[in-house]
Every structure is written in structure tokens, then in C-alpha cells.
N, C-alpha and C positions, 0 to 999 in steps of 0.2 A: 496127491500133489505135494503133501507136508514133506517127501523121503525124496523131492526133487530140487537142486540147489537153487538151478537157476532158473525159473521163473519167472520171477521178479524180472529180470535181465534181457527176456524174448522179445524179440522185436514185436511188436503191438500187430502187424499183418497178420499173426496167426492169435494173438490173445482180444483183438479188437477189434479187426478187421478196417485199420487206419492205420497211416502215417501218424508220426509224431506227431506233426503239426496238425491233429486231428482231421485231417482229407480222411474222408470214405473209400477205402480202395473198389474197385469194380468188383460185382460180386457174379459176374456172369460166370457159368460155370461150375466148375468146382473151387469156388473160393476155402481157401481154409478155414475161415470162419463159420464157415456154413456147415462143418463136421470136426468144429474143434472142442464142442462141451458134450458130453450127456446130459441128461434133465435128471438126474439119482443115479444113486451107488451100484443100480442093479444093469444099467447099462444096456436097455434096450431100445432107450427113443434119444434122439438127438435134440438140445436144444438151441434156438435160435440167437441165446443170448448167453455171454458167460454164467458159469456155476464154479462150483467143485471138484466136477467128476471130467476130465480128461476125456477125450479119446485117444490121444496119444499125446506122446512130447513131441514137439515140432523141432525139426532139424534141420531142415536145409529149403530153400527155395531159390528159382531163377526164371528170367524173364526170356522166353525163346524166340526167334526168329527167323528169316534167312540167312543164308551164307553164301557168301559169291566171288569171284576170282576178279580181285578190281584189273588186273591187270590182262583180263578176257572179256569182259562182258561189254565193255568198250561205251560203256551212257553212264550215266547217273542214274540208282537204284535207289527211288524211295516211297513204294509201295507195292505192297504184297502183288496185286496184279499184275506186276512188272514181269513177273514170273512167264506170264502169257505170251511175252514178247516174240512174236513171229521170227525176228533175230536169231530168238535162242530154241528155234525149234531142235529139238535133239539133243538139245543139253540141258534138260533141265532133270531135275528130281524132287520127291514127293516120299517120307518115310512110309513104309509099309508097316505100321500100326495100328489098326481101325482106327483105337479111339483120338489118337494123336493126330493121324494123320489126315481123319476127316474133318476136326476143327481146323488144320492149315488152309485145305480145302474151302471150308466157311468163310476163312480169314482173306481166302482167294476172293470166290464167289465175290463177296459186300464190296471188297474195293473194285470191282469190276462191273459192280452195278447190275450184276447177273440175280443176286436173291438178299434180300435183306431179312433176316433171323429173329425169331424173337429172344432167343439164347441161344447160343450156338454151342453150349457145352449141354444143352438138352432137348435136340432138334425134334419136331414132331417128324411123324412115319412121313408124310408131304416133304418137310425139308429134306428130309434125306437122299427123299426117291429124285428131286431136283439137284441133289447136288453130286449123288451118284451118277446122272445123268449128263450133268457137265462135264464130270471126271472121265468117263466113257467116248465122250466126243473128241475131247481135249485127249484122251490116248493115243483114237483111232487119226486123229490130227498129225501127231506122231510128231507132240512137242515135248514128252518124256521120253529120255534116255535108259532111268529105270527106276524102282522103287527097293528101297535099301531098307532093311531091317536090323543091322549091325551095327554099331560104330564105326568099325573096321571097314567095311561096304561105305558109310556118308566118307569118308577121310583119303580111300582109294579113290570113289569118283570126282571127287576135287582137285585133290592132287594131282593125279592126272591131266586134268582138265579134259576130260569125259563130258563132267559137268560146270556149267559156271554159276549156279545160281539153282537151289536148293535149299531144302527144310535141313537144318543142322542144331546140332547139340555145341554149348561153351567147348565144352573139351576137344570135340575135334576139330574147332576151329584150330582151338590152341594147337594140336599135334599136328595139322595140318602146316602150322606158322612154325612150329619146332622142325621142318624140314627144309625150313627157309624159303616156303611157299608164298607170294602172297593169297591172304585170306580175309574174310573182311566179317563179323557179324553184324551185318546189317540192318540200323531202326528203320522203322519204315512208318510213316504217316498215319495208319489205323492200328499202331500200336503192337504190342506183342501179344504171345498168348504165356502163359505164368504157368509154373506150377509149385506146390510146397509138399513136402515131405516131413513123416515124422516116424515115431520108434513108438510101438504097444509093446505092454506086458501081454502074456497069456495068461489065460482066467487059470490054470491048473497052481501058477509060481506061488509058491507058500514058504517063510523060513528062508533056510538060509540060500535056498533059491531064488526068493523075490528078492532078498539082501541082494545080491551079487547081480543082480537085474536091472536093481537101482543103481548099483556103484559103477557099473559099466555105461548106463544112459548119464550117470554127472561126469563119468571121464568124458563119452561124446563128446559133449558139450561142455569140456571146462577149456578149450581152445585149441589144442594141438588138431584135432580134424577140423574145425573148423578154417584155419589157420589154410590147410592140405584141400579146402575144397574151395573156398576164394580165391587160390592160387589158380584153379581151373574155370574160375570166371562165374561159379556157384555162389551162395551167400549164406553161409553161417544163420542160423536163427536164434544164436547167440554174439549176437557179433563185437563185445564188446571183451570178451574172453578171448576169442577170434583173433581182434588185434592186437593181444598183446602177446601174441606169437605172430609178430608180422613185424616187417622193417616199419619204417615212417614211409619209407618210398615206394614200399609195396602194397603199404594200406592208400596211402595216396593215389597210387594208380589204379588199384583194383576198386578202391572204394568210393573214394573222393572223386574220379576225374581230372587228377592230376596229371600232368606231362612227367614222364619217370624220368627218374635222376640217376640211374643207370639201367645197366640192360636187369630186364624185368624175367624171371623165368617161373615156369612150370610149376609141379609136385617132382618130377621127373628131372629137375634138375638143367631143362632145356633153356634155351634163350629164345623165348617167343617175342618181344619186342626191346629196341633199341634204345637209348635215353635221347629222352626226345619226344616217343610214343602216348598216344591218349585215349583211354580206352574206347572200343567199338560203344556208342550210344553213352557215353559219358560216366557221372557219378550212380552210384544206388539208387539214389531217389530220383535222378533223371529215368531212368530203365526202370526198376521197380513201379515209379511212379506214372508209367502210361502203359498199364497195363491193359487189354481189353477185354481179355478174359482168362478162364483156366481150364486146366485139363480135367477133365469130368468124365465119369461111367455115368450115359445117358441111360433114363428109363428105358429108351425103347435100343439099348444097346444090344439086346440078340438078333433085331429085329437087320439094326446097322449094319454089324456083324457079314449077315448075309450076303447084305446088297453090296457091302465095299469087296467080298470076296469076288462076286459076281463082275466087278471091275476091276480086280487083278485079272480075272480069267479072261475079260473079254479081248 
């Protein structure tokens, strides 16, 4: 930890597992807290409470949700079960992921009053076989259009309008909206599903390779990527270095919830919204902050595996 600058500077979701203002984030899932320390230098048991010993530096996190064509879907959209809408039979989409795509699934299931979880980032062999069995019905129903495994696949079926109402990624809303699309990242009432990202060393880097291992993990994170990935509607896990590779106006929109004070773009250079615009689910800690869960490798993840393959094929 001593050969890493910033630190000190990481938002507290992954060194605390809280907001500033000391709130408990949701630990459902794979919270970063829950595999952000080891218990000793030797690095083979994880512990529950900070230490010394890393398991990686945290770099990035964001709150996911749907995405939907406001200017298709023709209602108000503000719960994951919406998705079910006999309306939207045929247009809708679900990523083809396992492990992503059967917490969406979960996030379906609860708001629909279909199955209530005891963790839904580490479902027992029962939850599964239950909600693979939703997803099966709900196919043969023939209210999905299709399951997308790309970026490129979520961004063509929206754009299109293929689909209006779907599991999406920040960026390709954003690229969807850089075609002058509308596109909408939509909160919804049971909250999003989270996930956070971070950068390991390998056990082999010794010298002047673990040097240059460290010096590339403080550029990471001394702002210019962070800076490049806010701008995609991601969030820095230094954000502080972040902003100051960032206008006033772009930190205010992207971060704050502010109404932009002019056109707002891209990494790409695009104009994704107007001045005037307010970001999809407001400030960081509005989104950050109703979190419901994370994205997780369940124990019984080969077991998952199976059964969701068994519901592409069906």
C-alpha cells in the first residue's frame, strides 16, 4: 500500500464500504468491501475488516440499470418489472452474461413479486432453478426480442428501436444518445445493481517490474482516466484527481446533478446532451447511493451457469 499515492483519496465504497457521511452501503453481493483487504502479506484468506494487505487498488465503479427509448416506450418507467410489460412484448432485452444477467433477472423477479432472495448476488441451487424458470416462460411468452452479449449488440438494438427497454451499460447509452437517439438510463424504485473494479499486481513483479507496475497504477489514477471514464457516466474511485481534469460544468453534470451549462460530450468527443440537460438518476450519491446490490461470482456459479445456458437454448 506504502508505493500507492492515492489512498488516502479513494472514495471510502471500496476502503469502508460507506458513504462519507458514514451510511453503510448494501453489501449484497459482491460489495467491494467484502474482497478489498486480505488478513496478511501471504494473501490467501480475505478479510472482513480493513488491514494492510490489498487485494487490489480500486479504480472504477458504477450503478447499472435499464435503458429505454422515452420516446417508444410511450408510459412512465420506474420499476425493474416494467420490463414485463405485455406492451413491450417483443422488444424487450436481457444481456447475455450469466452472472450479470441473472442478477437483472433477480432484480426482475423481487419487483414483480415473483421470488424474494435472500442475496441475489449468491442465489441458492432453489433460487436459481426458480428464476431460470421465470426466464424460460417469460421467453417462451415471447416478450424478448433477444439477448445481447456486446456493447455493439445493446446500442444497435436501441437504436433501432428493435428494443425500447432493456439491461444496458453508461456507455452505450451515452453512444446511443451521440447518434441523437433518444435514450434514457433509467432509476427505477428497487434501485440499481453496482459494480466496482480495481487493478492487481501479479505475485511474479519484482524490481524494476513491480517499479513500473506501481508507476503505471498512480498514473491510473492520478486523473486523466479517470477524468475519460466519468465522461462515460462511470465514476473514478479517485475522484478527486478525476475532477481536476474536468470543466466545472462537466463535473457538475456528470457528478453533482447539475443542469449543464453547455453541450456536454463524450470521451469521443461526441455531444451526448444539450445545456440544459440533467443527468439520468441525478448526483453520485443519488445513484451510488441506492444501491441494491452487486455483481458477484456465486458459490453455486457452475451450477448457474448450466441452468441459464439451458434458457438461452430453450
Amino acid at each position: 500500500m506504502s508505493k500507492y499515492k492515492w489512498w488516502d483519496k479513494t472514495m471510502p465504497l471500496f476502503s469502508k464500504g460507506e458513504y462519507p457521511d458514514g451510511k453503510k452501503a448494501s453489501i449484497e453481493g459482491g460489495a467491494p468491501i467484502k474482497f478489498q483487504y486480505y488478513a496478511d502479506k501471504d494473501g490467501t484468506t480475505l478479510s472482513p475488516t480493513p488491514t494492510e494487505y490489498l487485494t487490489s487498488i480500486p479504480s472504477l465503479t458504477n450503478a447499472d440499470t435499464l435503458g429505454i427509448r422515452p420516446d417508444l416506450v410511450g408510459r412512465e418507467i420506474t420499476q425493474w418489472k416494467d420490463i414485463l410489460d405485455p406492451k413491450f412484448k417483443g422488444k424487450t432485452s436481457i444481456l447475455n452474461i450469466p452472472s450479470i444477467g441473472i442478477m437483472d433477472a433477480a432484480m426482475i423477479c423481487e419487483s414483480a413479486g415473483i421470488l424474494k432472495y435472500g442475496d441475489k448476488g449468491n442465489m441458492t441451487k432453489p433460487e436459481i432453478d426458480k428464476t431460470i424458470e421465470f426466464l424460460i416462460k417469460t421467453k417462451k411468452d415471447g416478450q424478448f426480442r433477444a439477448f445481447w452479449k456486446t456493447f455493439d449488440e445493446s446500442v444497435n438494438l436501441m437504436a433501432s428501436g428493435e428494443v425500447v427497454i432493456q439491461s444496458m451499460w453508461s456507455p452505450a447509452v451515452s453512444a446511443v444518445r451521440g447518434k441523437g437517439i433518444p435514450c434514457t438510463y433509467q432509476p427505477l424504485k428497487e434501485g440499481y445493481r453496482a459494480w466496482g473494479g480495481g487493478l492487481s499486481l501479479a505475485k511474479h513483479l519484482q524490481g524494476p517490474q513491480l517499479d513500473a507496475a506501481y508507476d503505471y497504477i498512480n498514473w491510473y489514477l492520478s486523473g486523466w482516466v479517470g477524468a475519460f471514464l466519468n465522461r462515460q457516466g462511470y465514476y473514478s474511485a479517485v475522484l478527486e484527481t478525476a475532477k481536476a481534469n474536468m470543466s466545472a460544468d462537466e463535473w457538475g453534470f456528470w457528478m453533482e446533478g447539475k443542469p449543464a451549462q453547455g453541450d456536454i460530450k463524450n470521451p469521443q468527443g461526441q455531444v451526448v446532451e444539450k445545456k440544459g440537460a440533467v443527468r439520468d438518476g441525478g448526483s453520485f450519491y443519488e445513484r451510488m447511493g441506492a444501491v441494491a446490490c452487486w455483481n458477484a461470482v456465486m458459490d453455486e456459479d457452475p451450477y448457474m451457469v448450466q441452468k441459464w445456458n439451458s434458457f438461452i437454448a430453450a
